[in-house]
C-alpha positions in Angstrom: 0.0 0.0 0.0 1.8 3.7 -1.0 -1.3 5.5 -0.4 0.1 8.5 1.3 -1.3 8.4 5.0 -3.9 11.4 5.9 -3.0 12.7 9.7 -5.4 15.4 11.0 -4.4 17.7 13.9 -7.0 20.1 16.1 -4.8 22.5 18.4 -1.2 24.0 17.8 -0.3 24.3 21.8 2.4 22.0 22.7 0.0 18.7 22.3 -0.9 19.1 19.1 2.0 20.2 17.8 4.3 17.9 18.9 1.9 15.2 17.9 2.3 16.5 14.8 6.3 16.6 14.8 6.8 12.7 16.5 3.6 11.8 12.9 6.4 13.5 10.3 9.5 11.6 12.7 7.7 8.5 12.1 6.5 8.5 8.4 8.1 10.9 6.5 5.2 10.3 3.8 2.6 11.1 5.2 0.0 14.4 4.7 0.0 16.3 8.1 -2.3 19.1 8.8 -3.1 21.0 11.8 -6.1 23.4 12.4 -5.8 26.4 15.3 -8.0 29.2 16.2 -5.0 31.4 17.8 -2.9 33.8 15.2 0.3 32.0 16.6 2.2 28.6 16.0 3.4 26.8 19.3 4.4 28.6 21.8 5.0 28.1 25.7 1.8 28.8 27.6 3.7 28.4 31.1 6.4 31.2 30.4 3.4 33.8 29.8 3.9 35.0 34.0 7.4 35.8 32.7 7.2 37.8 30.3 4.6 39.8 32.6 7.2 39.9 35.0 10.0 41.2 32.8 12.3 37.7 32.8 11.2 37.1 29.5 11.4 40.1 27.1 8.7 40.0 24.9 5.6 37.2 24.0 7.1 36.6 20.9 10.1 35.2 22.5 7.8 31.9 23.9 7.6 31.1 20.2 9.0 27.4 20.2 8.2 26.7 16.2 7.8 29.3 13.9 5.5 29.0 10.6 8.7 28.4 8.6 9.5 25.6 10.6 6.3 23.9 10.0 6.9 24.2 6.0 10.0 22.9 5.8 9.0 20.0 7.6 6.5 19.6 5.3 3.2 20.0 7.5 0.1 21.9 6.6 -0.2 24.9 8.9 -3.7 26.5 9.5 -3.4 29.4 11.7 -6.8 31.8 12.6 -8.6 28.4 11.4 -11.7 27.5 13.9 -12.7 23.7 13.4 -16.6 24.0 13.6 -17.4 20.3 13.0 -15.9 16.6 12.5 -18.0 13.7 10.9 -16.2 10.8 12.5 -18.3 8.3 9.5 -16.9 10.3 6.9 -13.6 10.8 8.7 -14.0 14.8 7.5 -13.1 18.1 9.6 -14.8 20.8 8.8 -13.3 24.5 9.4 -13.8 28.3 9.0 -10.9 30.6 8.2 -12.5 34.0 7.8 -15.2 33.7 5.2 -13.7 30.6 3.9 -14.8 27.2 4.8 -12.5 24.3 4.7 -13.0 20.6 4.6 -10.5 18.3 5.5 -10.6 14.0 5.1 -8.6 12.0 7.0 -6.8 8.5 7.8 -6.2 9.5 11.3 -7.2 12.1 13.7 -5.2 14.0 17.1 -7.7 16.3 18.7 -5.7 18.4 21.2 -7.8 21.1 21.7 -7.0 21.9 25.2 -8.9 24.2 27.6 -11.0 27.1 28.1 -10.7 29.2 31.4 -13.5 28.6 34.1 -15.1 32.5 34.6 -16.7 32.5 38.2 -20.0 33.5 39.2 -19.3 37.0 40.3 -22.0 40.1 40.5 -20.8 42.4 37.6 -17.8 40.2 36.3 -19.1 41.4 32.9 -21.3 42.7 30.4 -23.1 41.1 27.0 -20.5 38.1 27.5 -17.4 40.4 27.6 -15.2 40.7 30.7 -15.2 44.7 31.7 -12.1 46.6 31.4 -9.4 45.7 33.9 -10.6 41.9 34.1 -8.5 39.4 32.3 -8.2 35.7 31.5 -4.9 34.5 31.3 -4.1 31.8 28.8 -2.8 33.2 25.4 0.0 35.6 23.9 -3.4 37.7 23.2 -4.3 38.2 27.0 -0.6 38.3 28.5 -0.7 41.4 26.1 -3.4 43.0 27.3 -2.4 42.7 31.0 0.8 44.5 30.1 -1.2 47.6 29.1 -2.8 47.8 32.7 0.2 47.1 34.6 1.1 50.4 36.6 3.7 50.6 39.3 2.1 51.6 43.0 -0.8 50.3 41.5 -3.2 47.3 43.0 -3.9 44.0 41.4 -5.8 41.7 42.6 -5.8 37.2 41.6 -8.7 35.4 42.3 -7.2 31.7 42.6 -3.9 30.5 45.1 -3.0 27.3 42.4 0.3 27.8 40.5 -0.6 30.0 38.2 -2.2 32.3 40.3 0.9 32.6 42.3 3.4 32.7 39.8 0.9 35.8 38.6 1.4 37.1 42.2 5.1 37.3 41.6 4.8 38.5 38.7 2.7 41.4 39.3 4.8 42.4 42.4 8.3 42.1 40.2 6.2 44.9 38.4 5.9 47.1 41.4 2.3 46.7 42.6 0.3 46.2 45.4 -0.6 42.2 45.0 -4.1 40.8 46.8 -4.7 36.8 46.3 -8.0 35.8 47.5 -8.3 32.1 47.1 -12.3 30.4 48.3 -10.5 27.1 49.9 -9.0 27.3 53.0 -5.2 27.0 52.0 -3.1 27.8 49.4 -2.2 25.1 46.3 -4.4 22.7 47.4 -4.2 19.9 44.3 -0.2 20.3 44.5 0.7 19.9 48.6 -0.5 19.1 52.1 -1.9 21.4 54.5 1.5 21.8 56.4 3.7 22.3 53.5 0.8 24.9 52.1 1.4 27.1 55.7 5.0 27.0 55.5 4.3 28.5 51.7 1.7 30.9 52.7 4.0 32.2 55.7 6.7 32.6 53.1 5.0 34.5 50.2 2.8 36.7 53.1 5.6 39.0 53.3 5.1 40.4 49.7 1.5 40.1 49.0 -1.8 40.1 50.7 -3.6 36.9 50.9 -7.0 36.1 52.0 -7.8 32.5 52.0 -11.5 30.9 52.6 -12.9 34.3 51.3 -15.5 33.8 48.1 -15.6 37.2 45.9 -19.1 37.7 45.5 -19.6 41.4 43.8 -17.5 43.7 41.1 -17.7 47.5 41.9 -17.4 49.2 38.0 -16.5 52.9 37.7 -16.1 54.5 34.0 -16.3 51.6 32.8 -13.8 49.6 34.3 -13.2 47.5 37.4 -12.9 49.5 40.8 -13.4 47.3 43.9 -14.2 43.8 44.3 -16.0 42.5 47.4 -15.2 39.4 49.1 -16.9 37.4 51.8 -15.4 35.0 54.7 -17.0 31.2 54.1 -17.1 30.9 58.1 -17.9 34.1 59.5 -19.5 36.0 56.9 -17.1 39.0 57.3 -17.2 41.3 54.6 -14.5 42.8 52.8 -13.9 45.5 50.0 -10.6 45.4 48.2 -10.0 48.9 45.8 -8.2 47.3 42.5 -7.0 48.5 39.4 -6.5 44.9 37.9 -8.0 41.5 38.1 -7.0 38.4 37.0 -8.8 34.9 37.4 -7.1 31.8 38.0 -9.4 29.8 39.1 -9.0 26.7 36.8 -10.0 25.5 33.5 -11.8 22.7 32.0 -11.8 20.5 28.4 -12.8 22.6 25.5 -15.1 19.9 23.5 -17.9 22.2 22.8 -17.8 20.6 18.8 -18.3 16.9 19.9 -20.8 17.4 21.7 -22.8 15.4 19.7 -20.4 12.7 19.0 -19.7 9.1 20.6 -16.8 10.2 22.0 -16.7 9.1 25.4 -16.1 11.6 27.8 -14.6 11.1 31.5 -15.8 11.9 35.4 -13.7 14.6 35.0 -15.6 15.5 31.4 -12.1 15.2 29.5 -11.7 12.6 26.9 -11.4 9.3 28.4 -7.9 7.8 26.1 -6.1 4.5 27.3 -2.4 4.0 27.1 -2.0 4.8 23.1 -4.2 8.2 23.2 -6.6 5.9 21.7 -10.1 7.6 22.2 -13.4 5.6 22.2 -13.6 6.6 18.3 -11.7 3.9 16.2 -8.6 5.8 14.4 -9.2 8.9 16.5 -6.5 10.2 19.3 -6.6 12.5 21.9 -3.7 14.2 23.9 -3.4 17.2 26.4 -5.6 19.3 28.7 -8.9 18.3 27.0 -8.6 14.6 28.1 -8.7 12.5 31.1 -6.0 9.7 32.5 -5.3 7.7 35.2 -3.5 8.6 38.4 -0.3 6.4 39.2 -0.8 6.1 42.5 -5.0 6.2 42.8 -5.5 5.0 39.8 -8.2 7.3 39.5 -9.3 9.1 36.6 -7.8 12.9 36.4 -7.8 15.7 34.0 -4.2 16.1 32.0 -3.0 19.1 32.4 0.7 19.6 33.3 2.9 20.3 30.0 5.5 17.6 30.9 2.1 15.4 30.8 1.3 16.8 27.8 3.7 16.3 25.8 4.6 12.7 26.7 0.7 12.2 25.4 1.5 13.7 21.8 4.7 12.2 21.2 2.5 8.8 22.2 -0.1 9.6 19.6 2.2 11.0 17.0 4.0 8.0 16.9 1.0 5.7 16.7 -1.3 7.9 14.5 1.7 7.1 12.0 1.8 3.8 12.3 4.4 3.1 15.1 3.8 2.1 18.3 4.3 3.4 21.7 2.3 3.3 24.9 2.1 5.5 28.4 2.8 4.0 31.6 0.4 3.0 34.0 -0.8 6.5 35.0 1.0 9.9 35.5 2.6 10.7 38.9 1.8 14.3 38.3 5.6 15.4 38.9 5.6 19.6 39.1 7.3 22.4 40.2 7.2 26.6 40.1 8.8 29.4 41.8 7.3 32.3 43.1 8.7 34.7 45.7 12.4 33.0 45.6 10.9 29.8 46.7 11.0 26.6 44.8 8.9 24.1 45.2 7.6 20.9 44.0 5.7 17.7 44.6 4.8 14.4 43.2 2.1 11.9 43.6 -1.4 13.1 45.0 -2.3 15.3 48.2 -3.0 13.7 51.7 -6.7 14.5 50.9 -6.9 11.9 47.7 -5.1 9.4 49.6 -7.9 8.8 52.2 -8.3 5.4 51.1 -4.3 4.7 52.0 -3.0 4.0 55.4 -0.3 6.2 54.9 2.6 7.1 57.0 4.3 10.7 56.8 7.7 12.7 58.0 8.7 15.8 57.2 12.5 17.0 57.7 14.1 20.7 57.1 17.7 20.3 56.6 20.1 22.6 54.4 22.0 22.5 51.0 25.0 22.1 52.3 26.8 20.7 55.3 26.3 23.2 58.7 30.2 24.3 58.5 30.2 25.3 55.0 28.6 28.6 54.6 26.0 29.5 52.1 23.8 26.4 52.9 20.2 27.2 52.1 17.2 26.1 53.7 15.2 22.9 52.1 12.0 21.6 53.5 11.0 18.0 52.1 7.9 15.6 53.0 7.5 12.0 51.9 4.3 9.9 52.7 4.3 5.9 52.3 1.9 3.6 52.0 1.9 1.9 55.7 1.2 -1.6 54.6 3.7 -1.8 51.1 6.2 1.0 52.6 6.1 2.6 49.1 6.2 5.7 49.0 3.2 7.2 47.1 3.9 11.0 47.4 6.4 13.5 47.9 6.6 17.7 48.2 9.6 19.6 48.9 10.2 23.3 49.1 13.5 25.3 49.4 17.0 24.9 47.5 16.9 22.2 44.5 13.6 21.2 45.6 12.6 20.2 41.6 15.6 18.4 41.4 15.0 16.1 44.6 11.5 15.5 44.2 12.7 14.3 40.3 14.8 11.6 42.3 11.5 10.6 44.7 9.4 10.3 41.1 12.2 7.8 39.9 11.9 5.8 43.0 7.8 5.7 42.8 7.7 5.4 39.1 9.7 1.9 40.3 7.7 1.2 43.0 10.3 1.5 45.0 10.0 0.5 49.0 11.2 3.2 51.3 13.7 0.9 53.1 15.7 0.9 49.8 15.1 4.2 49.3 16.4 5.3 52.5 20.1 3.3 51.2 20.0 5.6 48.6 23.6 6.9 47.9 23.9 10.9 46.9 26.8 12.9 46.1 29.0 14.5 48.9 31.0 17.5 48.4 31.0 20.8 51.3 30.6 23.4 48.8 27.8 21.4 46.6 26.3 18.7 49.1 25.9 17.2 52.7 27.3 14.0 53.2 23.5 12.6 53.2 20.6 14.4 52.0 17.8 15.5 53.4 15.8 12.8 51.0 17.3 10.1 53.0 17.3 11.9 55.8 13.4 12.1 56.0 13.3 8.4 54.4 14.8 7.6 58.2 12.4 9.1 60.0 10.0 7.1 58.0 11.3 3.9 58.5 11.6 4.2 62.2 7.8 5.0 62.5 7.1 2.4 60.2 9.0 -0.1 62.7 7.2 1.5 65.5 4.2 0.5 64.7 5.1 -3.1 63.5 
């Protein structure tokens, strides 16, 4: 058969373009096109705080692939392109590109059409369906841009949402010179990423530069000359009332799959209403794949269904469906450990595996240890906080956050161990480098494996 193979990409983010790269890696033949509403080829979504804050010079600079790249490696680029339809029996997309309508048959299809931001319910958030002036979204080159234009030094902004993003926006902002309020409705801060201790030992930390209100709901938008002026929170346990004056508002508060045109399709859709795919990004739709934020995999440790949406994730899903949507074959592991990190306020941190609160149906053991970077003679150590829980019964160790010096690079070593199913006694004989100016003799990973292992013999 030298019938030229017809792949079909929705989305240009990082899924959908890498799926498309990995396709033309596999099979040079083959016709590769990819549809996107946004003007821009792939960029980096999760530099967008940094280029607000200044680290990053311009939005253009996220740019990973430009439109050249895509020609010379032979793929069909359709930028400003909204897919309105798919007829999975006819294996035909249908698109719009200004006034021009576009149809589009093919062999195999990658839908990677990510997510659309979650807008609360808030009194005067907007008006005939558009945000008013001062109140932004923040997922695109498009609205990083029109932040810029509102940021003013001595100025107040205000985040609705304490998850990653939100607080790398709270940096952000701050590096900018304004006055930074985060009102988050839970009672604690990064709540799918880390325990309640480790959240307080954050939320101490980043309290010296911002204003935080935690457990408060924001229930009304005051709008003067057009534009946003105060916004009015409210206590969820004692009702008490507060108005916060702010020039700029930005909601984080979470996104969900953007599926809107198969709606009326057989594709299956998850608990967590992302595409359900199993190991090859194989959808419920026979020659039809699915990668990124708008689908739904299984947890590592739970092995509960959860929505994709780290970009490490990500892209391990389209280089999966690239490959088989041209005819290789390659398959996920058994479920993502969720492995992340950030930096806000010049504190790292990261974690891996779920949150105490989705491991209620563990027996789980914990320790926690605070150590330093280096040895306690050798000056210039810096603080490192690290956490690691265990399954009580196995002794695996099922999750892990750290904050402080290196923390990414140490909870990296604690996803190797898990992604082995490793048991914490072996863990704990774990041998790490030693040098006084770059390392303790043992490090604090081992160190809190200890701890650990005498509790576990405690209780034995």
């Amino acid at each position: 058969m030298n019938e030229q193979r017809k792949i079909v990409v929705i989305g240009c983010g990082a899924g959908g373009s890498t799926s498309a790269q990995f396709a033309r890696k596999t099979d040079r033949k083959s016709i590769i096109t990819i549809f996107d509403k946004e003007k821009y080829p792939q960029y980096s979504k999760c530099g967008l705080p940094y280029v607000i804050s200044g680290d990053i010079n311009q939005c253009n600079d996220l740019i990973e692939f430009t439109e050249d790249w895509y020609k010379k490696a032979n793929i069909e680029l359709n930028l400003n392109s909204d897919v309105i339809n798919v007829d999975f029996q006819k294996k035909i997309v249908y698109a719009k590109k200004d006034d021009n309508k576009i149809e589009k048959k093919y062999d195999k299809l990658i839908i990677a059409t990510g997510s659309k931001p979650v807008i609360p319910q808030i009194k005067n958030i907007s008006r005939e369906n558009k945000l008013y002036d001062g109140i932004f979204i923040f997922r695109t080159i498009d609205d990083a841009k029109k932040i810029e234009k509102y940021i003013k030094k001595n100025k107040n902004a205000t985040i609705i949402g304490a998850g990653l993003i939100g607080l790398e926006m709270a940096d952000a902002l701050f590096k900018k010179g304004m006055n930074v309020n985060v009102i988050e409705s839970l009672p604690k801060i990064l709540t799918k990423t880390v325990d309640e201790d480790i959240s307080k030992l954050i939320s101490d930390r980043i309290t010296k530069y911002i204003k935080l209100y935690t457990g408060y709901l924001a229930y009304e938008i005051e709008i003067k000359g057009g534009a946003i002026y105060k916004i009015y929170i409210e206590n969820s346990l004692d009702s008490k009332k507060i108005a916060i004056e702010t020039d700029l508002l930005i909601l984080a508060t979470g996104t969900k799959p953007f599926l809107s045109i198969f709606n009326q399709s057989d594709l299956k859709i998850g608990k967590t209403g992302g595409i359900i795919v199993n190991k090859k990004c194989e959808t419920s739709i026979k020659n039809v794949y699915a990668v990124g934020d708008c689908t739904e995999y299984l947890d590592f440790i739970t092995k509960k269904p959860i929505n994709v949406g780290l970009g490490s994730i990500v892209v391990r899903q389209a280089i999966t469906a690239g490959i088989n949507a041209s005819g290789g074959n390659q398959e996920l592991q058994n479920g993502f450990l969720q492995t992340c990190t950030s930096e806000f306020f010049d504190l790292e941190v990261a974690a891996v595996g779920p949150s105490i609160e989705n491991l209620k149906e563990f027996s789980i053991l914990s320790a926690k240890y605070k150590g330093s970077s280096l040895p306690e003679y050798f000056p210039g150590g810096k603080p490192i906080t690290i956490k690691i829980t265990v399954n009580k019964k196995t002794g695996k160790i099922i999750s892990a956050q750290a904050i402080g010096d290196k923390a990414a690079q140490r909870i990296n070593t604690i996803a190797c161990a898990m992604l082995n199913k490793m048991n914490i006694e072996t863990f704990r004989k774990l041998e790490t480098a030693y040098s006084p100016p770059i390392a303790p003799t043992l490090d604090v990973t081992t160190l809190v494996s200890d701890i650990i292992v005498k509790k576990i013999n405690r209780n034995q």
